[in-house]
N, C-alpha and C positions, 0 to 999 in steps of 0.2 A: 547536546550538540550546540553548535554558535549557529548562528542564522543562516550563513552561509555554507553549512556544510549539512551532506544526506551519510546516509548509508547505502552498501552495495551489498545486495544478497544474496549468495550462489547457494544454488542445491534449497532451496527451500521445496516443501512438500504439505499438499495440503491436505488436511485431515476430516475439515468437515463440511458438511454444506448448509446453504447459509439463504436466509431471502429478504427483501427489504433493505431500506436503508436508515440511516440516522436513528432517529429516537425509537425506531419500529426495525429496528434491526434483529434478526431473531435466529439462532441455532435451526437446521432443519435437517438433522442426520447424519450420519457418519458417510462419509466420501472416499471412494479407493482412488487414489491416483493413480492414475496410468501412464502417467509422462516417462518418456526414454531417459537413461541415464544415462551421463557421461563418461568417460575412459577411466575416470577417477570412482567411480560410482553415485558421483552425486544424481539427483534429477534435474532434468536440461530444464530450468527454471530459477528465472532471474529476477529479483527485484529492487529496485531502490528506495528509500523509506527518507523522510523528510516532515522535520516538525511543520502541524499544522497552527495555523496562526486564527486567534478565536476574533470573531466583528461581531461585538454587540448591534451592530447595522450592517445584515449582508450586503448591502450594497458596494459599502465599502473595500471588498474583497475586487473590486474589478480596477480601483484604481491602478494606473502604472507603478506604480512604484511596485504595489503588492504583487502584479503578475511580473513585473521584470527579477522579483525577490523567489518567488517561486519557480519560475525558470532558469 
């Protein structure tokens, strides 16, 4: 992807459950989804996905420029 551009994602379905974050992010068992599906039969479930950009200094991450780029 260019910088400027995400992805859009209909019908996604999630499969498992999950705890934690980052470096302690960890698998925690299979998950039924129960979300309604739509006329098409997808599941009413949307997402948009967008490269994450890495700050050897998280601080970094707050300046304007970086939030007006991920907006």
């Amino acid at each position: 992807m260019e910088p400027n551009e995400c992805i859009f994602l209909i019908g996604c379905e999630r499969y498992s459950s999950y705890r934690n974050y980052a470096d302690s992010f960890r698998f925690d068992g299979n998950y039924e989804d129960k979300i309604a599906k739509d006329n098409w039969g997808r599941k009413w479930c949307h997402v948009v996905a967008m490269d994450a950009m890495y700050f050897a200094e998280p601080s970094l991450q707050y300046d304007m420029k970086h939030v007006d780029r991920d907006l």
